[in-house]
TISE-361788 format. One record per atom (N, C-alpha, C): atom name; x, y, z; residue in three letters. Coordinates in Angstrom, 1 decimal. Layout:
- drenke_east_north_up_marpa
- CA_X_Y_Z_ALA
...
END
This chain:
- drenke_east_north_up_marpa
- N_2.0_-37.3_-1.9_UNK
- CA_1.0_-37.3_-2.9_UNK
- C_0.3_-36.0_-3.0_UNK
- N_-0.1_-35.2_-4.1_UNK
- CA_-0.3_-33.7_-3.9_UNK
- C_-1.9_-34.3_-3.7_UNK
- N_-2.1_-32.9_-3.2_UNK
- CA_-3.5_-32.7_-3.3_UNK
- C_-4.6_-33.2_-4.5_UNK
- N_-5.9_-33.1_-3.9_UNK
- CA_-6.8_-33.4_-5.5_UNK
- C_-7.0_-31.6_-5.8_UNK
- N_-7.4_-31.7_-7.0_UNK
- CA_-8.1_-30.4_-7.2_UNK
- C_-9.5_-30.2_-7.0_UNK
- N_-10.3_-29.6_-6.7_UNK
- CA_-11.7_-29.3_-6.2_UNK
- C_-12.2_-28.9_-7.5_UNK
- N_-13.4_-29.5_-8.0_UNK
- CA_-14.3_-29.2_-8.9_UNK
- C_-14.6_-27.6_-8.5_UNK
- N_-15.1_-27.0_-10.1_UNK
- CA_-15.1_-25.4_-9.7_UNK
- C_-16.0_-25.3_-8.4_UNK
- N_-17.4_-26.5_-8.7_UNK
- CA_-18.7_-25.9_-7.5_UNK
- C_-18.0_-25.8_-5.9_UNK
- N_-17.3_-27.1_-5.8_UNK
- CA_-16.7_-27.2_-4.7_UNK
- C_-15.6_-26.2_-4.0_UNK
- N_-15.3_-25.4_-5.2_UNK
- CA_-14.3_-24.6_-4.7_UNK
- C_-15.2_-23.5_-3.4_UNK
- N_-14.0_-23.1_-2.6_UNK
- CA_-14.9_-21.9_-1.1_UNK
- C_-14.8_-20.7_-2.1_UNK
- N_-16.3_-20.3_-1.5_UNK
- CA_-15.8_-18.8_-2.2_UNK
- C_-15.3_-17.6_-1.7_UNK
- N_-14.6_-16.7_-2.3_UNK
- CA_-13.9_-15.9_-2.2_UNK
- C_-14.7_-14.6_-1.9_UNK
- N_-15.1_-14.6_-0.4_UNK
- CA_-15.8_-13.3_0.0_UNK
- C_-14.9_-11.9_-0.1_UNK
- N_-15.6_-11.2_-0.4_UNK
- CA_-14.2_-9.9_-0.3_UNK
- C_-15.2_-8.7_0.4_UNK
- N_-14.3_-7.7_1.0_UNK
- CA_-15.4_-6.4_1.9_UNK
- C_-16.5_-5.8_1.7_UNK
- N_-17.3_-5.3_2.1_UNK
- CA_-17.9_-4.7_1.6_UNK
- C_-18.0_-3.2_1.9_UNK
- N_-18.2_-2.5_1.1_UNK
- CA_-18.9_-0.9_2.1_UNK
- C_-19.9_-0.5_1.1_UNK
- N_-21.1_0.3_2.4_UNK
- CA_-22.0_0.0_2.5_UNK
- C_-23.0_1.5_2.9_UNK
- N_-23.8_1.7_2.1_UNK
- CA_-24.1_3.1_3.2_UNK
- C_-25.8_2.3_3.8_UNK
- N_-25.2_2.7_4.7_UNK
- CA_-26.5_2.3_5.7_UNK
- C_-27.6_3.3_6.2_UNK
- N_-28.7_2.4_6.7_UNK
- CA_-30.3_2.4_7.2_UNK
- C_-30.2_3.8_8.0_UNK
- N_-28.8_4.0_8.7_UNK
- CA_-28.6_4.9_9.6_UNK
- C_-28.1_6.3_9.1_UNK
- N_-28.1_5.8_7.6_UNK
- CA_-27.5_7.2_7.0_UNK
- C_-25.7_7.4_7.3_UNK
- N_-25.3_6.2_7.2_UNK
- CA_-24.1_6.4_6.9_UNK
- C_-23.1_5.4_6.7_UNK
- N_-22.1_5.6_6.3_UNK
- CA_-21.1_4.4_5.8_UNK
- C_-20.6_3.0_6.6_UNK
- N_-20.7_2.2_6.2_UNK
- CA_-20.1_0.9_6.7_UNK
- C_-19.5_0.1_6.7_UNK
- N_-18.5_-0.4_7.1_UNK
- CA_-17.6_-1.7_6.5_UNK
- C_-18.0_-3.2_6.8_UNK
- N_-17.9_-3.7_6.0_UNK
- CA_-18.1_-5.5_6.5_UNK
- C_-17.7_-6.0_6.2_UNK
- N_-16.8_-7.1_7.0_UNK
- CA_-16.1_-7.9_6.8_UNK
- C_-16.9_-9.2_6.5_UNK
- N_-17.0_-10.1_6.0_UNK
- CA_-17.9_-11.6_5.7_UNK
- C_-17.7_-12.3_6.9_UNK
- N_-16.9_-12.7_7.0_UNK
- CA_-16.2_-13.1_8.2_UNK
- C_-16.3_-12.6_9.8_UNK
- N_-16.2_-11.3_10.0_UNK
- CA_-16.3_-10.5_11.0_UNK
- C_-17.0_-9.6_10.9_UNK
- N_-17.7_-9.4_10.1_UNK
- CA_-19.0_-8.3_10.6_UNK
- C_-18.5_-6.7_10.2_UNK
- N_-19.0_-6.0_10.7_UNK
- CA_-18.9_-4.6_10.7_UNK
- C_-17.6_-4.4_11.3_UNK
- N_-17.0_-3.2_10.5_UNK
- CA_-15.6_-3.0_11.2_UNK
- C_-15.9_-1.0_11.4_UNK
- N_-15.1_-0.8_12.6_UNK
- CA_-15.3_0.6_12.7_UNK
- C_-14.1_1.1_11.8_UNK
- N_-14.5_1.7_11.3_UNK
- CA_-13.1_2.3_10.7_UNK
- C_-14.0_3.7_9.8_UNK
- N_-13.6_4.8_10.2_UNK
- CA_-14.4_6.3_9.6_UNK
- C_-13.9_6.1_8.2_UNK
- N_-14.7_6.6_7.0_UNK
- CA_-14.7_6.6_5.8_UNK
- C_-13.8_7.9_5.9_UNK
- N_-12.8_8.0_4.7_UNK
- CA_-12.0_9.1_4.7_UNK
- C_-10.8_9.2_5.8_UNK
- N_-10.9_8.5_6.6_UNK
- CA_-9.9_9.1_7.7_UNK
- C_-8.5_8.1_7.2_UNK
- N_-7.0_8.6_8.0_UNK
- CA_-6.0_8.1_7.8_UNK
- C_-6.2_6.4_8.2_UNK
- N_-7.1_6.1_8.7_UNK
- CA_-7.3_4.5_9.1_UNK
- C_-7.9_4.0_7.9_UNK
- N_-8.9_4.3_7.4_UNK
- CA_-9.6_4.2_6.0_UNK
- C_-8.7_4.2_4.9_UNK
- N_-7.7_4.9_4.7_UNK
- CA_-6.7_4.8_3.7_UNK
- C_-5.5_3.8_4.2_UNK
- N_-5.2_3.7_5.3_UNK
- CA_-4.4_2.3_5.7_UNK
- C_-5.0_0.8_5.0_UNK
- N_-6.5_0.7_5.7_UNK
- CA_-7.2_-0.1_4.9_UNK
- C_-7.4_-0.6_3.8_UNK
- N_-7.3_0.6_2.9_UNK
- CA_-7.2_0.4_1.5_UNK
- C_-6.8_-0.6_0.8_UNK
- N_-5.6_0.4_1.5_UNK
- CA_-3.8_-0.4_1.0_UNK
- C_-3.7_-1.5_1.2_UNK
- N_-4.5_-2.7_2.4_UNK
- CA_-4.4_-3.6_2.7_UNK
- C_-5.5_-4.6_2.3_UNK
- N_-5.9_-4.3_1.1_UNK
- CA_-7.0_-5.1_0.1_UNK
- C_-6.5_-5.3_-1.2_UNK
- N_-7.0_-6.1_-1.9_UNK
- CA_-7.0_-6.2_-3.6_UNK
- C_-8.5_-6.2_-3.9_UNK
- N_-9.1_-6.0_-3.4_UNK
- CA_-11.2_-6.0_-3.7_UNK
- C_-11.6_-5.8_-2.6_UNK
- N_-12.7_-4.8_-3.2_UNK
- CA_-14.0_-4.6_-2.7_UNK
- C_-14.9_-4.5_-3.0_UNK
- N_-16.3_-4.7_-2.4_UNK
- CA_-17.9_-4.3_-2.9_UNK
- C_-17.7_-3.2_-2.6_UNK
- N_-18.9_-2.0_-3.5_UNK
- CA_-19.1_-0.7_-3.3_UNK
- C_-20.3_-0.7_-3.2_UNK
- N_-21.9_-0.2_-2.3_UNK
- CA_-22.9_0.2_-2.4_UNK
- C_-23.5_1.2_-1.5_UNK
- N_-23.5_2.3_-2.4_UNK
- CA_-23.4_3.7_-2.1_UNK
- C_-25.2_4.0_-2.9_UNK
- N_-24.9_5.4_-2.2_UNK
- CA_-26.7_6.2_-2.7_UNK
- C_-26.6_6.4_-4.1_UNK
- N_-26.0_6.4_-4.8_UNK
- CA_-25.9_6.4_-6.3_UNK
- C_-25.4_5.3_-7.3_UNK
- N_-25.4_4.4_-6.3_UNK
- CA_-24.8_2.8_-7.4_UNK
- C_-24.2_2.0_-6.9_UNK
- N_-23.7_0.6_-7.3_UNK
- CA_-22.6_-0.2_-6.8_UNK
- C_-21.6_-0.8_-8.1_UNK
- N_-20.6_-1.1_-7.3_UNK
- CA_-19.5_-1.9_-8.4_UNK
- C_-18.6_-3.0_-7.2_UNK
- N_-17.5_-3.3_-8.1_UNK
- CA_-16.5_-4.1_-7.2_UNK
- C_-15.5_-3.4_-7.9_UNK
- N_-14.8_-2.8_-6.8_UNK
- CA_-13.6_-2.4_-7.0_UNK
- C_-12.6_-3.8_-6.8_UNK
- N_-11.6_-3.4_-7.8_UNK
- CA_-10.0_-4.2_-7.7_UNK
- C_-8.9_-3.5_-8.1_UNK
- N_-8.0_-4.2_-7.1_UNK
- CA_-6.5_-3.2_-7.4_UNK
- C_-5.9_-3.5_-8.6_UNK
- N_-5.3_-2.7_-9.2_UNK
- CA_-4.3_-2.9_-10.4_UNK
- C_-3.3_-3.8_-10.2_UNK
- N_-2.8_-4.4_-11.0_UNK
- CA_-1.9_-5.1_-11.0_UNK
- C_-0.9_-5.1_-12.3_UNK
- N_0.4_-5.1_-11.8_UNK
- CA_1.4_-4.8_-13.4_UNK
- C_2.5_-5.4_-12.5_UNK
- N_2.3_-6.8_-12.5_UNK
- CA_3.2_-8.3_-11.8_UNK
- C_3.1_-7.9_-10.6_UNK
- N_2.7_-7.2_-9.7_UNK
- CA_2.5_-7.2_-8.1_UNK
- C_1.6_-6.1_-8.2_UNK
- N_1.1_-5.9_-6.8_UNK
- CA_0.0_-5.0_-6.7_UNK
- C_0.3_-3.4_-6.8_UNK
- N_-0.4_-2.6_-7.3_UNK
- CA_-0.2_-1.3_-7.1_UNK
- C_-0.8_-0.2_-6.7_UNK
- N_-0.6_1.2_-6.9_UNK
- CA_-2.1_1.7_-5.6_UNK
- C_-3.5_2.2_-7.1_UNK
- N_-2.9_1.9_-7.9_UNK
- CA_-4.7_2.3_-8.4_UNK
- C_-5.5_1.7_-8.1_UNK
- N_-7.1_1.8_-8.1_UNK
- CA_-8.3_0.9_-8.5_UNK
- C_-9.1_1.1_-9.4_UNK
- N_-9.9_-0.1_-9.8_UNK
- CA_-10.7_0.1_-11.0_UNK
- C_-12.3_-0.5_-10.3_UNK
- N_-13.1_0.0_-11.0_UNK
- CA_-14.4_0.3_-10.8_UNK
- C_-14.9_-0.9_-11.8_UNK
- N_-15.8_-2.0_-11.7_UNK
- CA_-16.0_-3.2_-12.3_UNK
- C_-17.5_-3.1_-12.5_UNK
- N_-18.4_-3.5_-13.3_UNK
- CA_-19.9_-3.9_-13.0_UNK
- C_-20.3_-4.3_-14.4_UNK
- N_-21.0_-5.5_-14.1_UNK
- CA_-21.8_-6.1_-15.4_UNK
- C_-23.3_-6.0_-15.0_UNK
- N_-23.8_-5.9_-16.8_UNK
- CA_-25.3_-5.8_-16.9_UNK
- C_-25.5_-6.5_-18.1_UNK
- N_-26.5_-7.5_-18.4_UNK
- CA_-26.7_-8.0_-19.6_UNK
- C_-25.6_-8.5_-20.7_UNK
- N_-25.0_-9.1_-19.6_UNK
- CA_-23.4_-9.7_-19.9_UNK
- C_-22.5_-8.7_-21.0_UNK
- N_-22.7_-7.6_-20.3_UNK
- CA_-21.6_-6.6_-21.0_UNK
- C_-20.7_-5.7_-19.5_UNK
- N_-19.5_-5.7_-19.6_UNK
- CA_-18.9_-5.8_-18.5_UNK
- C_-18.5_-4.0_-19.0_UNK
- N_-18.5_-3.4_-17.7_UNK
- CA_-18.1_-1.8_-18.0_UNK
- C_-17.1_-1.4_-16.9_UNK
- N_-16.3_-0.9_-17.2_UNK
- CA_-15.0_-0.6_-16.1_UNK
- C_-15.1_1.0_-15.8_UNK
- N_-14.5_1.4_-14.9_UNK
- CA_-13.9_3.2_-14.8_UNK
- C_-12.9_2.9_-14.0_UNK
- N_-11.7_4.1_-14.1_UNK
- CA_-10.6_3.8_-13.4_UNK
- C_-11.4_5.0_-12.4_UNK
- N_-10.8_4.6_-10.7_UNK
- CA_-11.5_5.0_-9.6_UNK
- C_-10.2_5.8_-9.4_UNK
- N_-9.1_5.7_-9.2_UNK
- CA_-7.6_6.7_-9.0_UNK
- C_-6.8_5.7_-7.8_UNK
- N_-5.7_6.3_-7.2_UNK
- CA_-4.8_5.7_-6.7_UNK
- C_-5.3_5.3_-4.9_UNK
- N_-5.1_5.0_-4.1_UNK
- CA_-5.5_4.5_-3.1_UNK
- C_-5.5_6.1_-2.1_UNK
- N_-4.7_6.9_-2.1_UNK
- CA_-4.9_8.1_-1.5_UNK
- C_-5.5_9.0_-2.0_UNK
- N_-6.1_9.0_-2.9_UNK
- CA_-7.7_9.7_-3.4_UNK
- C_-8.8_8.8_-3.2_UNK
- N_-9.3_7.6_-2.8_UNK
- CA_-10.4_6.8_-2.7_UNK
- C_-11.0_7.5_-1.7_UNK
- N_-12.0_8.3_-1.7_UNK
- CA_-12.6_8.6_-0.8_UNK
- C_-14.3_8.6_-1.2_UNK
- N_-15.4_8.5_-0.1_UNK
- CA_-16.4_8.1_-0.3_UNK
- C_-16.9_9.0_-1.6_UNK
- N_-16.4_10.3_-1.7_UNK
- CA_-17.1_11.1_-2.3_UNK
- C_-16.9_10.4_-4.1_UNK
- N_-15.5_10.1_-4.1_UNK
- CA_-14.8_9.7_-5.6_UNK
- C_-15.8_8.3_-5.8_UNK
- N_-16.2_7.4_-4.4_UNK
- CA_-16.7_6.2_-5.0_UNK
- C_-17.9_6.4_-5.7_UNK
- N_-19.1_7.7_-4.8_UNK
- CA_-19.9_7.7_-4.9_UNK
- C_-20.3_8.3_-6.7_UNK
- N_-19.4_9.1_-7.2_UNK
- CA_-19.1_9.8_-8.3_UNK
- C_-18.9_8.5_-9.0_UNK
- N_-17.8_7.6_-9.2_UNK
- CA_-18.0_6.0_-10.1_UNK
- C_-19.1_5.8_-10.1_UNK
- N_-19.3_5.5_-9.1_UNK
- CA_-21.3_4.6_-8.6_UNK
- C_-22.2_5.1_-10.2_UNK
- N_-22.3_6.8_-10.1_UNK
- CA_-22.9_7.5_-10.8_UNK
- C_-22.9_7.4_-12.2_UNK
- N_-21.8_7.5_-12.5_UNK
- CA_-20.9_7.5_-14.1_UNK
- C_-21.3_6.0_-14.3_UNK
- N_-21.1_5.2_-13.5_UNK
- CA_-21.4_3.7_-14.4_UNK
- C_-22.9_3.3_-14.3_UNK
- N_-23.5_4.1_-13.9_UNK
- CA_-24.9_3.7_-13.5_UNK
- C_-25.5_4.7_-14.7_UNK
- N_-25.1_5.7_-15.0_UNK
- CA_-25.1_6.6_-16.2_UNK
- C_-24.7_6.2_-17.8_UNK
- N_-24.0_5.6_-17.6_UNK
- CA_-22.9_4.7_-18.8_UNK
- C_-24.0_3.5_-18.9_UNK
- N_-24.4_2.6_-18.1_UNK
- CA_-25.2_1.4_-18.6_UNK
- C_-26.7_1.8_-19.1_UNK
- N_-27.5_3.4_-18.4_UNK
- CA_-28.9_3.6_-19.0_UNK
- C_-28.4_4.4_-20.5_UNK
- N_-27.4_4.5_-20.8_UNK
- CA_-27.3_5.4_-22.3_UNK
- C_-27.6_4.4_-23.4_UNK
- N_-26.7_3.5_-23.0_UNK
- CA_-26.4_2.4_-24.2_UNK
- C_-27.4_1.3_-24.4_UNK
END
């Protein structure tokens, strides 16, 4: 007998990472599930990590969004830069997974936070 299907409310939700600049003056990862993860922003471990996501939260000194990976029938290494305001949805493409670096997120952050006070 298959399964029932779950009403949307009942559906679990889909926590995804976060990064974070912190109280401490500096970058953070968090897992929902596990908490803070060490991993240095920028370094060859940080770019492993990437690669091993399709989303994330971004909240940096200049803005937030949710990044998601591209997709063109499987995953690929771009990301895109997501965030709604007054139910108008604004995107930037953020570049490939070996350019993501704090500096490029913090630069999105800006541009879409710039893009929603114009209009």
């Amino acid at each position: 007998m298959p399964a029932l299907a779950l009403h949307p409310t009942e559906q679990p939700t889909r926590l995804i990472p976060l990064v974070e600049y912190g109280a401490a003056g500096r970058y953070v990862l968090i897992y929902p599930k596990d908490g803070e993860v060490h991993i240095t922003p920028d370094s060859a471990e940080w770019f492993a990590w990437l690669t091993s996501l399709s989303s994330f939260r971004f909240v940096g000194q200049s803005g937030y969004f949710s990044a998601r990976r591209g997709y063109n029938r499987r995953p690929n290494r771009c990301w895109y830069a997501q965030r709604a305001i007054h139910q108008k949805n604004y995107s930037k493409y953020i570049g490939v997974s070996e350019n993501v670096t704090i500096e490029c997120l913090e630069h999105i952050a800006a541009q879409l936070r710039s893009s929603m006070t114009l209009r």
